[in-house]
N, CA, C and O atoms as CSV, one atom per row, in Angstrom:
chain,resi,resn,atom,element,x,y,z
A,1,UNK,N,N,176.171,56.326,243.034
A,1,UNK,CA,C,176.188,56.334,241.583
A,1,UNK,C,C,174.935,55.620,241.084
A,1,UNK,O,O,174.572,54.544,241.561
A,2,UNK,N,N,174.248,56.293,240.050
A,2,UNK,CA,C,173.085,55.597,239.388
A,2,UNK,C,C,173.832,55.681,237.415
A,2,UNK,O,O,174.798,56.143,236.807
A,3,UNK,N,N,172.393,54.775,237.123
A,3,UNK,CA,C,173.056,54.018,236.033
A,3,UNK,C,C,171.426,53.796,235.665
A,3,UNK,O,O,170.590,53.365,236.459
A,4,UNK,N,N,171.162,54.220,234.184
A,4,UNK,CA,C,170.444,53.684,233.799
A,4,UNK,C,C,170.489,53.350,232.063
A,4,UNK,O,O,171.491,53.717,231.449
A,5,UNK,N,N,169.597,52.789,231.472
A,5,UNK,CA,C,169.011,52.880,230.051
A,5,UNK,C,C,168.510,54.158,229.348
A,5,UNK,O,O,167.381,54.497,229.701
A,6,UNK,N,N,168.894,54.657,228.758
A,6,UNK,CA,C,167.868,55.454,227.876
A,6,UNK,C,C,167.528,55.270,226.429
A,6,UNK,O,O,168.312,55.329,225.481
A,7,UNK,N,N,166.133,55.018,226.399
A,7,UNK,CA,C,165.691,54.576,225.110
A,7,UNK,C,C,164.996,55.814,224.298
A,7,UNK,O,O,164.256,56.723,224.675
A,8,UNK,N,N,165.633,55.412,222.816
A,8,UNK,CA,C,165.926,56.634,222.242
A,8,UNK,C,C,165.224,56.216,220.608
A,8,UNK,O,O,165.563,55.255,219.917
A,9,UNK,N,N,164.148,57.277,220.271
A,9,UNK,CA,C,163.538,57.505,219.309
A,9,UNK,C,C,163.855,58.361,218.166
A,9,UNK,O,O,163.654,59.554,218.390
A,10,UNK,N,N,164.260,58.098,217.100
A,10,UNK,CA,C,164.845,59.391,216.242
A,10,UNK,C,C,163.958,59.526,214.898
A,10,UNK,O,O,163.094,58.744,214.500
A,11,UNK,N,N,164.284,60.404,214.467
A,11,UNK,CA,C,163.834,60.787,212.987
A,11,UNK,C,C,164.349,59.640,212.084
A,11,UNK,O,O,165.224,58.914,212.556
A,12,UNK,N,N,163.996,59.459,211.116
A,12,UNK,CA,C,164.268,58.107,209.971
A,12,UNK,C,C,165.882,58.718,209.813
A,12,UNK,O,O,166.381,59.768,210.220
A,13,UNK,N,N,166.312,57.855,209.228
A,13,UNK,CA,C,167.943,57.809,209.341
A,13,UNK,C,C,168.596,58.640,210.387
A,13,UNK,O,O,169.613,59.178,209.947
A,14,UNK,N,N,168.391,58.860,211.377
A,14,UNK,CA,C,168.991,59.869,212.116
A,14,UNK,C,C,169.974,58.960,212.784
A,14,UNK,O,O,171.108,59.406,212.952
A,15,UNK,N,N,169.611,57.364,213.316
A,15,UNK,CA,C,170.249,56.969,214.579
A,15,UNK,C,C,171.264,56.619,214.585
A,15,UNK,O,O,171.706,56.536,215.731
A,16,UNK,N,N,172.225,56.223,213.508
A,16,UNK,CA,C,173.682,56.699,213.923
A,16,UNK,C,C,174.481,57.584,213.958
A,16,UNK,O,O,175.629,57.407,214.366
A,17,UNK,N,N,173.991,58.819,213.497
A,17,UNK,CA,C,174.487,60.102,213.794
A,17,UNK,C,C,174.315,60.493,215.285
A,17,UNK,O,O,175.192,60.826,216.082
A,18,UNK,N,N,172.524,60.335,215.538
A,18,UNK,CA,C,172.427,60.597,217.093
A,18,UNK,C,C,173.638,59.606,218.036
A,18,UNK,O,O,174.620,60.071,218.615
A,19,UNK,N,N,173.378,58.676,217.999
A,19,UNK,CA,C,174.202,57.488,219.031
A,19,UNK,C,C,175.799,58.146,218.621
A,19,UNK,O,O,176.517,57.916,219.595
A,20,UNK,N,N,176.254,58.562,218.002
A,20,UNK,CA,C,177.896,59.032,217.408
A,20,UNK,C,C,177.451,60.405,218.374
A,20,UNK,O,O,178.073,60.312,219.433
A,21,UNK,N,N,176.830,61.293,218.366
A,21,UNK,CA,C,176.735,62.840,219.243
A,21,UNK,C,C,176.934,62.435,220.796
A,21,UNK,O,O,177.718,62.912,221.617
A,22,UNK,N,N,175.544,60.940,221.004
A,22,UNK,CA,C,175.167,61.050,222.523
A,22,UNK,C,C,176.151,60.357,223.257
A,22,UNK,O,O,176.094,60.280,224.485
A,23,UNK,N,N,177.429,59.633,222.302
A,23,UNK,CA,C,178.196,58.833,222.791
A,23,UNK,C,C,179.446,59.952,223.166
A,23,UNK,O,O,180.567,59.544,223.470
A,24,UNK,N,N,179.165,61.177,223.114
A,24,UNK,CA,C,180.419,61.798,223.546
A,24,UNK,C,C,179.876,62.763,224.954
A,24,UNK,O,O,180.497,63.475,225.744
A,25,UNK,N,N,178.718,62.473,224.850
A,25,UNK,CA,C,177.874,63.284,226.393
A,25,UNK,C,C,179.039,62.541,227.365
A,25,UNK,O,O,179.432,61.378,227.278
A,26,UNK,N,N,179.606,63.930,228.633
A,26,UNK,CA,C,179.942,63.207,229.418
A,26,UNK,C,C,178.636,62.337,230.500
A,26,UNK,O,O,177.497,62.736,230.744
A,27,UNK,N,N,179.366,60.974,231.011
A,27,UNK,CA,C,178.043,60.220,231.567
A,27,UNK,C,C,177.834,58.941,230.766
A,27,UNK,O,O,177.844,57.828,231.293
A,28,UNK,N,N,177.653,59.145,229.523
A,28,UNK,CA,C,177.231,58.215,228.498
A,28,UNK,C,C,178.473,57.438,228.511
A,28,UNK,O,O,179.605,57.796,228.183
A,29,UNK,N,N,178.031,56.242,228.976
A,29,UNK,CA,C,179.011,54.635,228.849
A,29,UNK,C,C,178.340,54.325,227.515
A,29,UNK,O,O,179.334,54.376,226.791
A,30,UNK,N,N,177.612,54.120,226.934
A,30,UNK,CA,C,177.492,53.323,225.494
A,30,UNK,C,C,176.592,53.705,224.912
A,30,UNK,O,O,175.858,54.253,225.734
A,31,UNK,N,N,175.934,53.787,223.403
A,31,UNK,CA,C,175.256,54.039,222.781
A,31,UNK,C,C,175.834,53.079,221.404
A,31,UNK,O,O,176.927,52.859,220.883
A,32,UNK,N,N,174.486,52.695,221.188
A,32,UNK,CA,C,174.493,51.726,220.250
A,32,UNK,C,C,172.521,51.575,219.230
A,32,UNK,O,O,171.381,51.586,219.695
A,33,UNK,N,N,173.069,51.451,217.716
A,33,UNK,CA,C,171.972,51.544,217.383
A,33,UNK,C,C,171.464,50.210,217.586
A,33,UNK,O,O,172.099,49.228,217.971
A,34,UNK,N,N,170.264,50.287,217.287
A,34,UNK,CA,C,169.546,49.358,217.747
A,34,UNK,C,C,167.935,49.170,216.192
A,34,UNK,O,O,167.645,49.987,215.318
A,35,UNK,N,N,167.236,47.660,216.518
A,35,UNK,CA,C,166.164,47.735,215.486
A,35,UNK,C,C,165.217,47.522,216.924
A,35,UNK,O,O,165.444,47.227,218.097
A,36,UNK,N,N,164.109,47.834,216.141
A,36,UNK,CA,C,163.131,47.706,217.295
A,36,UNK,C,C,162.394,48.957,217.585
A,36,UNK,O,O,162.857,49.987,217.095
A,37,UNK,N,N,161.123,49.043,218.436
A,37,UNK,CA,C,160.851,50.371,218.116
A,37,UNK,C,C,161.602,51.322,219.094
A,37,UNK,O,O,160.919,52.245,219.537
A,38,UNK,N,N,162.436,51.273,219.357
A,38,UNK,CA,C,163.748,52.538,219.288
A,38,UNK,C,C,164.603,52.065,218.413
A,38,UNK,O,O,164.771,50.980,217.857
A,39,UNK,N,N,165.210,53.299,218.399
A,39,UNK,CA,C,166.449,53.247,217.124
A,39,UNK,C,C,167.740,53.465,218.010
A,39,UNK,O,O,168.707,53.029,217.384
A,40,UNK,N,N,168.024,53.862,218.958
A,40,UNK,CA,C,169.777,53.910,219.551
A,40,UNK,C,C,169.156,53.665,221.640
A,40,UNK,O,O,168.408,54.335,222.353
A,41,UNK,N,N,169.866,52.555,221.853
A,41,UNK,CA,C,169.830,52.296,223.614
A,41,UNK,C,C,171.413,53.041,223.718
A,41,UNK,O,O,172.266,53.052,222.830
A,42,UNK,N,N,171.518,53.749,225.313
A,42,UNK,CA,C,172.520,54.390,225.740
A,42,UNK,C,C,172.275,53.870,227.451
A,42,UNK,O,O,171.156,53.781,227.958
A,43,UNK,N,N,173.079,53.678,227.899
A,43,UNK,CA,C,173.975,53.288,228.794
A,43,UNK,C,C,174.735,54.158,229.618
A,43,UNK,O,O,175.952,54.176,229.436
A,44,UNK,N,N,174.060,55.139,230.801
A,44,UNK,CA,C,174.521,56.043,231.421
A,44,UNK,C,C,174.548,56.007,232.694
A,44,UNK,O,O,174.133,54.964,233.200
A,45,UNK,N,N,174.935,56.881,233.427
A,45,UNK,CA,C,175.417,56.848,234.849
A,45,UNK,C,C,175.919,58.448,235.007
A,45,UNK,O,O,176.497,59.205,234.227
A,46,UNK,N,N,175.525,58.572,236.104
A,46,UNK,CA,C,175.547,59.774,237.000
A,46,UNK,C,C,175.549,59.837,238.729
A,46,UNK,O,O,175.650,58.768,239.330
A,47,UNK,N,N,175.480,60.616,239.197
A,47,UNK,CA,C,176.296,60.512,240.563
A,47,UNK,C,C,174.777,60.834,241.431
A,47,UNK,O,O,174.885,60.850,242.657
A,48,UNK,N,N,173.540,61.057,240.907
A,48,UNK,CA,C,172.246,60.961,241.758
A,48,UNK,C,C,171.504,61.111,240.779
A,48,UNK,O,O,171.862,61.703,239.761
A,49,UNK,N,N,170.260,60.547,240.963
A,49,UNK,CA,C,169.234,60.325,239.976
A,49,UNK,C,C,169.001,61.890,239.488
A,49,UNK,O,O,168.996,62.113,238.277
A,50,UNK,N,N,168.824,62.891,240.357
A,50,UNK,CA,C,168.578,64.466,239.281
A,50,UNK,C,C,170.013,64.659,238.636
A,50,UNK,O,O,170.037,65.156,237.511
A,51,UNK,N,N,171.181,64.322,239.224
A,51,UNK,CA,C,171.751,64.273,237.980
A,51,UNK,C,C,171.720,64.017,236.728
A,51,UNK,O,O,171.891,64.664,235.695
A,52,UNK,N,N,171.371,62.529,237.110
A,52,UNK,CA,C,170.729,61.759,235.684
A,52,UNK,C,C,169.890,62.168,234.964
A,52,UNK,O,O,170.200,62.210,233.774
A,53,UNK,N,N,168.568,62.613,235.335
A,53,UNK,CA,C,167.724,63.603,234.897
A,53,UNK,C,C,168.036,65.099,234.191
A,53,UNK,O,O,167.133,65.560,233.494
A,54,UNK,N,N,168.965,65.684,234.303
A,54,UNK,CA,C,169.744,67.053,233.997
A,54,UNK,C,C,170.507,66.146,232.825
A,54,UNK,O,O,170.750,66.637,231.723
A,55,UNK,N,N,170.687,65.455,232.999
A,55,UNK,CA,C,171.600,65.207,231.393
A,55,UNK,C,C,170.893,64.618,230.599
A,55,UNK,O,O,171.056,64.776,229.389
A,56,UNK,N,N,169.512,63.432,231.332
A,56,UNK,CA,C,168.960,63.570,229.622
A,56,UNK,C,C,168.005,64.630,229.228
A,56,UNK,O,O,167.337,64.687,228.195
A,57,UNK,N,N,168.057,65.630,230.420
A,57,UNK,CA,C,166.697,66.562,229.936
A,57,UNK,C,C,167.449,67.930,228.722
A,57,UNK,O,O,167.097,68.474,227.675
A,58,UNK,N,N,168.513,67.983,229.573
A,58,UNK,CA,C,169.687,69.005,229.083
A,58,UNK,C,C,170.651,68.699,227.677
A,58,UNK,O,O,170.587,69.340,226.628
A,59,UNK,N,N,171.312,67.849,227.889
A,59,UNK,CA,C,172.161,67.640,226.744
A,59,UNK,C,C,171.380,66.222,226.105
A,59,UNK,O,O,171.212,66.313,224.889
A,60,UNK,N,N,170.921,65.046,226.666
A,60,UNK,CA,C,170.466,64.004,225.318
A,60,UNK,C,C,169.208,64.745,224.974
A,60,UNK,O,O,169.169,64.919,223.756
A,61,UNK,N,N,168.299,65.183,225.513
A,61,UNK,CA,C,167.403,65.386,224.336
A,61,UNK,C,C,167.743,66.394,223.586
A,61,UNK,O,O,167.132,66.488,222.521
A,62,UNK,N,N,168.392,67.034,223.780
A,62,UNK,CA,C,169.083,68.259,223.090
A,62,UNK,C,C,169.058,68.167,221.185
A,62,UNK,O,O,168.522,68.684,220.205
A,63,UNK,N,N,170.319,66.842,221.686
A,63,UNK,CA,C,170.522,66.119,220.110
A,63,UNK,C,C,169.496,66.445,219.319
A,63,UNK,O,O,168.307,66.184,219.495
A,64,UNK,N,N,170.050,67.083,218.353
A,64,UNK,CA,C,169.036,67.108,216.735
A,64,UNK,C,C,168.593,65.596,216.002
A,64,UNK,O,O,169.320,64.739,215.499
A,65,UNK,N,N,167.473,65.631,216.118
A,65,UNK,CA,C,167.245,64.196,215.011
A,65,UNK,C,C,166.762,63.097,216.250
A,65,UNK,O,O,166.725,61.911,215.923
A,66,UNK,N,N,166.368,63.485,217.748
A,66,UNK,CA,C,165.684,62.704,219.067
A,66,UNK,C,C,164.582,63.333,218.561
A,66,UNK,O,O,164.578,64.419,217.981
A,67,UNK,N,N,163.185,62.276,218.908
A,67,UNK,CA,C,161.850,62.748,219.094
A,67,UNK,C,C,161.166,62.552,220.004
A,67,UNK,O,O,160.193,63.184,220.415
A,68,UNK,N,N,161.980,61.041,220.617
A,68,UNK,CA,C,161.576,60.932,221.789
A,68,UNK,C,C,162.690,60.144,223.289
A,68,UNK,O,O,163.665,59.543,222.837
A,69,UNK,N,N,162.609,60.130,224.598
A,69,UNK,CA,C,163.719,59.338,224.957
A,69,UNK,C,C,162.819,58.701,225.929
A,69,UNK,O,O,161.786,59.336,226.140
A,70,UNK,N,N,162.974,57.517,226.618
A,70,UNK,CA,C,162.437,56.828,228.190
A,70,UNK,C,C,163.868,56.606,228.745
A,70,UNK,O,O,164.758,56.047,228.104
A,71,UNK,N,N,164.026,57.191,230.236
A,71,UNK,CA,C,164.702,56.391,230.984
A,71,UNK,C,C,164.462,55.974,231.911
A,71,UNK,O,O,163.787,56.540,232.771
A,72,UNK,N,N,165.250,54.178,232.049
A,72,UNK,CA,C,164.906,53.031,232.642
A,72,UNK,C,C,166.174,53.070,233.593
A,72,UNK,O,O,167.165,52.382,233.349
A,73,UNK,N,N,166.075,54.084,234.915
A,73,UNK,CA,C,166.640,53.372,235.770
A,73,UNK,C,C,167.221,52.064,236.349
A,73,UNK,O,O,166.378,51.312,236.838
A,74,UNK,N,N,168.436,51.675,236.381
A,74,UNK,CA,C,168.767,50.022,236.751
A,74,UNK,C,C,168.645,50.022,238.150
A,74,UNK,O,O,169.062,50.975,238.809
A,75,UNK,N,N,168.159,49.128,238.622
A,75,UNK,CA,C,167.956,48.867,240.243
A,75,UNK,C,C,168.530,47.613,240.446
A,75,UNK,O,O,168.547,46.868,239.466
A,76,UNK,N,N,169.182,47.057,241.888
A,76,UNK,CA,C,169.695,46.138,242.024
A,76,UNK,C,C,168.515,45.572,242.977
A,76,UNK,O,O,168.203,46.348,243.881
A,77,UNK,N,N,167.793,44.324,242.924
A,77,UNK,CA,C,166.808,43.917,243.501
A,77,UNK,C,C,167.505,42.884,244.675
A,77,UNK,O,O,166.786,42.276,245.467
């Protein structure tokens, strides 16, 4: 199982609508808006990293009102 961050850029007022859509992706443990230069962090997990990759390439960027996303893999050091 992997687990990472995805940091999430939206259109002006968009980010609690987005974080309310991306919080029902299956995968997505949390989404929460945020200030800073992103507007909503999400909290996901998937069962291999191209998994992980297929869902934010597929369904989070999908979301109407994303312009941009980074994801920050969690690693246990």
């Amino acid at each position: 199982m992997v687990q990472a961050y995805v940091l999430i850029q939206t259109e002006v007022g968009k980010a609690s609508t987005v974080a309310e859509i991306v919080s029902k992706i299956p995968g997505v443990i949390q989404a929460e808006d945020v200030t800073g230069p992103y507007d909503v962090i999400v909290r996901a997990r998937a069962e291999t990293m191209d998994d992980l990759g297929r869902m934010v390439v597929a369904k989070v960027q999908q979301v109407e009102g994303i312009t941009r996303t980074l994801t920050c893999p969690i690693v246990h050091l």
